[in-house]
C-alpha positions as CSV (number, residue, x, y, z in Angstrom):
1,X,22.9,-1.8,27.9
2,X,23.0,1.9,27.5
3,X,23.5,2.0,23.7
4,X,19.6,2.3,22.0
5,X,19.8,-0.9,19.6
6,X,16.1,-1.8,18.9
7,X,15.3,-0.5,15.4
8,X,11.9,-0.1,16.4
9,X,10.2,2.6,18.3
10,X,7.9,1.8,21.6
11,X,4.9,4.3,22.3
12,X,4.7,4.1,26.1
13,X,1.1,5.3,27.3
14,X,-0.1,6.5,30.3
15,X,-2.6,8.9,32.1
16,X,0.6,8.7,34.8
17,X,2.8,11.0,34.6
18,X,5.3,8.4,36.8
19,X,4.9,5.5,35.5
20,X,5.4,6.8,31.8
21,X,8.8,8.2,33.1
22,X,9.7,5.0,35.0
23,X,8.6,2.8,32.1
24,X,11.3,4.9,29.6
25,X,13.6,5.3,31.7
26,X,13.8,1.3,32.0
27,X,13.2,0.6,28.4
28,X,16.0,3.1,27.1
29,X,18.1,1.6,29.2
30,X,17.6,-1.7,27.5
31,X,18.4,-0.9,24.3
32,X,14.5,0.6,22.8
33,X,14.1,4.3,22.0
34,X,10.7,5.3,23.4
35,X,7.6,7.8,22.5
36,X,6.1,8.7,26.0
37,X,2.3,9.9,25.8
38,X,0.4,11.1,28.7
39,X,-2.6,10.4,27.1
40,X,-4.4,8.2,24.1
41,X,-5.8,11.5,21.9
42,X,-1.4,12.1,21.8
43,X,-0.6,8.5,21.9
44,X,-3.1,8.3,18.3
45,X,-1.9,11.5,16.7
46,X,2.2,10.0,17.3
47,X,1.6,6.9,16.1
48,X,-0.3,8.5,13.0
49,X,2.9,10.6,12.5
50,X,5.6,8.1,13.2
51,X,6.0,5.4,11.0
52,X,9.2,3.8,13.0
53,X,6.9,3.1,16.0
54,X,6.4,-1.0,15.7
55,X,5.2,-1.5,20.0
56,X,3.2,-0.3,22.1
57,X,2.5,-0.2,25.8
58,X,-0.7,0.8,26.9
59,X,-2.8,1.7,29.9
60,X,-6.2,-0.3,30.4
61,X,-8.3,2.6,31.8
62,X,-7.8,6.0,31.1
63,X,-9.7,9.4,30.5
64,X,-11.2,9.9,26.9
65,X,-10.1,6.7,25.3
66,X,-9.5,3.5,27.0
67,X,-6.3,1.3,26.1
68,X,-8.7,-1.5,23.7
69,X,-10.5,1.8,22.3
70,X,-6.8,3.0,21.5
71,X,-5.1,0.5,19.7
72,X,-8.5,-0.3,17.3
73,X,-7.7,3.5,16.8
74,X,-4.3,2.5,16.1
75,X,-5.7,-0.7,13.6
76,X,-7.4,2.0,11.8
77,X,-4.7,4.1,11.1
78,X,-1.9,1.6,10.2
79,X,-4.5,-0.6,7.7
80,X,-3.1,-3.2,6.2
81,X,0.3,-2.0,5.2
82,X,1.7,-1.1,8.6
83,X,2.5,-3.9,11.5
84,X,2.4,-3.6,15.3
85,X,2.1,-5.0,18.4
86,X,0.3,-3.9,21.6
87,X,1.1,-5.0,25.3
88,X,-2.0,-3.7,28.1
89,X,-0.8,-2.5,31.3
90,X,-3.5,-2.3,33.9
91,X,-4.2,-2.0,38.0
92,X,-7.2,-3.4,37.9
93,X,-8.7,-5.8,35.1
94,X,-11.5,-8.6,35.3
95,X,-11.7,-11.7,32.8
96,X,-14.0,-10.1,30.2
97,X,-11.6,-7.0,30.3
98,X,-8.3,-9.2,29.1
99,X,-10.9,-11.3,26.8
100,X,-12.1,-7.7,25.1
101,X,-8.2,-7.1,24.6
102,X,-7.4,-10.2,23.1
103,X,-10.2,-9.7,20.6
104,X,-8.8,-6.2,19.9
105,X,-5.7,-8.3,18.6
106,X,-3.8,-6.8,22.1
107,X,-0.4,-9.8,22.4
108,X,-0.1,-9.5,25.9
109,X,-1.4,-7.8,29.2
110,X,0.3,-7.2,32.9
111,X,-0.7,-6.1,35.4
112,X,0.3,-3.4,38.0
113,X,2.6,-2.8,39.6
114,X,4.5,-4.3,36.9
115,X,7.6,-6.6,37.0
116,X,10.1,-4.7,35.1
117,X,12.3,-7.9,33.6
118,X,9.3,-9.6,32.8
119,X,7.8,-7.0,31.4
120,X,11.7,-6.9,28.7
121,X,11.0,-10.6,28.1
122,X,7.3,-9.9,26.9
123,X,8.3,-6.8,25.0
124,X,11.0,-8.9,22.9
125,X,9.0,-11.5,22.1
126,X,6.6,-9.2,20.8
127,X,9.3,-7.3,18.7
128,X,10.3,-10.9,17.5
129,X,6.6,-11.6,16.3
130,X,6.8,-7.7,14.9
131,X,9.8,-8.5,12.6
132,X,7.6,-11.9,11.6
133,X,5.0,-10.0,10.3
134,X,7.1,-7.1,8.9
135,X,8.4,-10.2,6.6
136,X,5.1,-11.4,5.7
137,X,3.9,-7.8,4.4
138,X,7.0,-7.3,2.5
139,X,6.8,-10.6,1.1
140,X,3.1,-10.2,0.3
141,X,3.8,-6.3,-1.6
142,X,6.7,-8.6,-3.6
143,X,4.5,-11.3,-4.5
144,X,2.3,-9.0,-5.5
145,X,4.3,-7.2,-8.1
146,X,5.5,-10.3,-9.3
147,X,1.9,-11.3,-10.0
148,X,0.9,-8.1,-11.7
149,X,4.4,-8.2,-13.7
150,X,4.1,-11.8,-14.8
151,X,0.0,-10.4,-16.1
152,X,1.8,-8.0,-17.6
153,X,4.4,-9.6,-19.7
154,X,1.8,-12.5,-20.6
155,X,-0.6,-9.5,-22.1
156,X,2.8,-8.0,-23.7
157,X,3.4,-11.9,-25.1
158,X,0.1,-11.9,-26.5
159,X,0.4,-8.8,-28.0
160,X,3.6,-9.6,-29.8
161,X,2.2,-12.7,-31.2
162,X,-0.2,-10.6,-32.7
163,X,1.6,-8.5,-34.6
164,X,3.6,-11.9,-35.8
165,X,0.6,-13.3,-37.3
166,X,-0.6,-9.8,-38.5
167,X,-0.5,-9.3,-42.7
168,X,1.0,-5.9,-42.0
169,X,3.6,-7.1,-39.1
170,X,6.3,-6.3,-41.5
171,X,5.6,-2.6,-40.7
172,X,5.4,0.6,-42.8
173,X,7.9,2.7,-45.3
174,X,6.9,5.9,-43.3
175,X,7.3,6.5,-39.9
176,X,4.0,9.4,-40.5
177,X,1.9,6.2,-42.0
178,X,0.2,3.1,-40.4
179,X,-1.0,0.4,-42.9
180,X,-4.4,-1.0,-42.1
181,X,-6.8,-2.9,-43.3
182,X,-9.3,-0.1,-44.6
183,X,-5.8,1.9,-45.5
184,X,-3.2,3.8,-44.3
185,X,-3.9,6.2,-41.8
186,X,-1.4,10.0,-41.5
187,X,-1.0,10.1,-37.4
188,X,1.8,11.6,-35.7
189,X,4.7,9.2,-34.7
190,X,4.5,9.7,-30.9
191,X,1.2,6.8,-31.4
192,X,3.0,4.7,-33.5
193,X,4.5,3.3,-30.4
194,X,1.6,1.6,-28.9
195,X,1.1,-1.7,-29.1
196,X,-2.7,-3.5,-30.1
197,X,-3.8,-3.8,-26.4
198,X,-2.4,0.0,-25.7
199,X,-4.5,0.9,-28.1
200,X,-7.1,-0.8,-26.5
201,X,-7.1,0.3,-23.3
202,X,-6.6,3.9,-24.5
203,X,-9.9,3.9,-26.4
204,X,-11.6,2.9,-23.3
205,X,-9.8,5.5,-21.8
206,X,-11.4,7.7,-24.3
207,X,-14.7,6.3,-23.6
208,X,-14.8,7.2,-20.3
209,X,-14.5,3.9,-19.0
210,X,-12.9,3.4,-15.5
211,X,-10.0,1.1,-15.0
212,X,-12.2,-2.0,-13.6
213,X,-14.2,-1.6,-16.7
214,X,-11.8,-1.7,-18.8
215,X,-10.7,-4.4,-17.5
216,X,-13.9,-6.5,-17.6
217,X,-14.0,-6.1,-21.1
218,X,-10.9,-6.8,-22.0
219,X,-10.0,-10.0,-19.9
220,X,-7.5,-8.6,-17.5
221,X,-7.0,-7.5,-14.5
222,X,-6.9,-3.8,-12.8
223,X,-4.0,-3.7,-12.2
224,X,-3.0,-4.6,-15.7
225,X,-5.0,-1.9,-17.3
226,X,-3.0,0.8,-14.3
227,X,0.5,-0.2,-16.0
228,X,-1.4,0.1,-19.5
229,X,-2.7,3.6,-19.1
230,X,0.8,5.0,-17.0
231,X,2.5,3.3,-20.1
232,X,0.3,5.0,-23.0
233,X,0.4,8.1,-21.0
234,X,4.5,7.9,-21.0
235,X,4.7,7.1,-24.4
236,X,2.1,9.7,-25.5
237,X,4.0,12.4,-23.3
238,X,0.3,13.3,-21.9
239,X,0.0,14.1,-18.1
240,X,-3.5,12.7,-17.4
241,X,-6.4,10.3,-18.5
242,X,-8.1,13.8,-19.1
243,X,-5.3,14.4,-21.4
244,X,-5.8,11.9,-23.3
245,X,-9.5,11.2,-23.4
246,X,-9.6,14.9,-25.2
247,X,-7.1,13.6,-27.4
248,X,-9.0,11.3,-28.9
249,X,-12.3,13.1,-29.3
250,X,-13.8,13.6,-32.6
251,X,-12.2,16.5,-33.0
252,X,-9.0,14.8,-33.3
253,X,-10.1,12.7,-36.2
254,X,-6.9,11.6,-37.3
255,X,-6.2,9.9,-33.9
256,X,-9.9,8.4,-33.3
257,X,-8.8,6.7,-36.9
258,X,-5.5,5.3,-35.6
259,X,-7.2,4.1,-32.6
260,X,-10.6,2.3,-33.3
261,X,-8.9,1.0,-37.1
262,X,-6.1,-1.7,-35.5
């Protein structure tokens, strides 16, 4: 198989020249595009600017940085939202040596001179288990939006059923006027959009408050009050929480009214 297939890249490292060229030479020919690295200062700064590379083949010792030093390097880098999986190559390794990697989170180790089909077999299986946990992470970002837009449309719910039960819910004659309970209000139409808990949050927003503060005192979560502030920031046309904070200042009397009367 001469074609390149794999859609993932495999960062081959080496302080051998030889073997990184041998080990390419092999993989390419099975189908993987390769990232050879002479050494683990290049192997880290590819991997930091690569986001397609997914496996990685490593040396036990080398100069600088050894292999298990590498990839924690590596863990470091890719965080929580980036998956990948690590194979050690090595001439010479005792029991507390393959232990160490295993720890690290290293899949798999051979050792030198290496047995080039086995070595395929390991490398697939470890793309197989790559793919597994790609799936998981997207699954787990999904899940997550669906959580913070099912909080989202529950607050929105809540909100609505608000204004229902409201005295004034049947609105106002003027789009310039806001009836409320000490009167109505003059305030420019742009923040007659916003609902009660806007509002809310954009008082906060006024007081300083930062996001997980807001959100302690108003019952929800942080991610919540994020879509509540990008939302009154939309609808407000202002740029920044800056922005708006100065907007509703003192000095802006007529929107401090609209905002702390609801």
């Amino acid at each position: 198989m001469n074609k390149l297939t794999s859609a993932v890249k495999v960062l081959v490292v080496d302080d051998q020249p030889l073997i990184v060229e041998e080990l390419c030479e092999f993989l390419e020919s099975s189908g993987y595009r390769c990232v050879p690295c002479g050494s683990s200062r290049q192997a880290l700064q590819r991997f930091s600017e690569d986001a397609e590379i997914g496996l990685v083949l490593c040396d036990l010792h080398m100069p600088d940085m050894d292999g298990i030093e590498l990839v924690q390097a590596m863990q470091k880098v890719a965080g929580k939202a980036r998956a990948f999986e690590a194979i050690m190559l090595t001439g010479r390794a005792d029991k507390q040596d393959v232990i160490k990697a295993l720890r690290t989170g290293i899949s798999d180790y051979y050792q030198k001179p290496i047995n080039l089909d086995e070595l395929l077999e390991g490398l697939q299986r470890q793309e197989a288990a790559l793919e597994e946990r790609q799936k998981e992470l997207q699954l787990g970002h999904l899940n997550q939006k669906l959580q913070y837009l099912s909080e989202s449309i529950n607050d929105l719910y809540q909100d609505l059923d608000k204004v229902r039960r409201s005295p004034g819910a049947g609105g106002t004659d003027d789009g310039e006027l806001v009836a409320e309970d000490a009167g109505s209000v003059e305030i420019p139409t742009i923040f007659n959009q916003l609902s009660p808990r806007q509002l809310d949050v954009a008082r906060l927003v006024g007081k300083g408050q930062t996001n997980y503060q807001i959100a302690c005192e108003l019952g929800i979560t942080e991610n919540t009050v994020k879509l509540y502030v990008s939302q009154v920031l939309r609808l407000t046309h202002m740029h920044n929480r800056t922005q708006l904070a100065l907007a509703l200042s003192p000095s802006n009397s007529a929107m401090r009214q609209r905002v702390t009367a609801h």
